[in-house]
C-alpha positions, 0 to 999 in steps of 0.5 A: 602523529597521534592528532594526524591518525585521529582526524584520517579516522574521523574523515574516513568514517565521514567518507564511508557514513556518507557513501552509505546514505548516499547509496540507494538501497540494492533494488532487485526482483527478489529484493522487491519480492521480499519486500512485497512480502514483509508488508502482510506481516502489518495488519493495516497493510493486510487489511488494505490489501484485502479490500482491494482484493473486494474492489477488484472483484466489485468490478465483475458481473454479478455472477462472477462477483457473487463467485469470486467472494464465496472462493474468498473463503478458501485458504488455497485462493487466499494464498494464491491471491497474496502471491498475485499481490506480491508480484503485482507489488514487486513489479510496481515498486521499488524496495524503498517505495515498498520500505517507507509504506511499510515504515507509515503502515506500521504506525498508530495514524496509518492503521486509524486510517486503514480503519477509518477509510470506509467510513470516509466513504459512506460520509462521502456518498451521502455528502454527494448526493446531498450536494447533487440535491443543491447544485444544478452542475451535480443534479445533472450528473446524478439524473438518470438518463 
């Protein structure tokens, strides 16, 4: 009897352990908007963030751009701005998509990343343009017209 008890026990909480990792995590609009804004409590995801925000205003004309970087120092812009973002986020992602970001963002490789990105960059455009030097195919891409 007591045998019998035990192993209806055990296959219950196999039975209940699996249906939790089997179901998915509840994926709502206000889930998602939560989510959104867990992320900007990791500073690698802040610092992500805020160069797209740079990127984006890249793409103005000069005047707006010029505009757009100075407004970048006022808190009322900055907030509106992180709402922008967690909404853009929310609408995008689901709550686990946005779960494993936050999970990789947090780690020590995911912020040395974060760090190292625009470095990456600089080192890429002068290895273009190097190339561009050597190979007809790029030359002619880089030539002005």
């Amino acid at each position: 009897m007591i045998r019998a008890l035990r192993t209806a026990l055990l296959s219950l909480c196999l039975i209940a352990t699996s249906a939790v990792h089997a179901a998915p995590a509840a994926d709502t609009p206000e889930l998602r908007r939560q989510a959104a804004e867990q992320l900007f409590q990791l500073p690698a995801y802040r610092q992500v963030a805020s160069r797209q925000i740079y990127e984006a205003a890249r793409s103005l004309p000069d005047g707006q751009y010029q505009s757009a970087v100075e407004a970048l120092s006022e808190p009322k812009v900055v907030q509106a701005l992180r709402a922008v973002i967690v909404r853009s986020m929310a609408q995008t992602f689901s709550v686990a998509e946005m779960e494993s970001l936050g999970r990789y963002l947090a780690t020590e490789e995911a912020r040395s990343t974060v760090e190292k990105t625009e470095a990456f960059q600089g080192t890429l455009v002068r290895e273009f343009l190097k190339e561009g030097l050597t190979n007809p195919e790029l030359a002619r891409m880089l030539a002005p017209r």
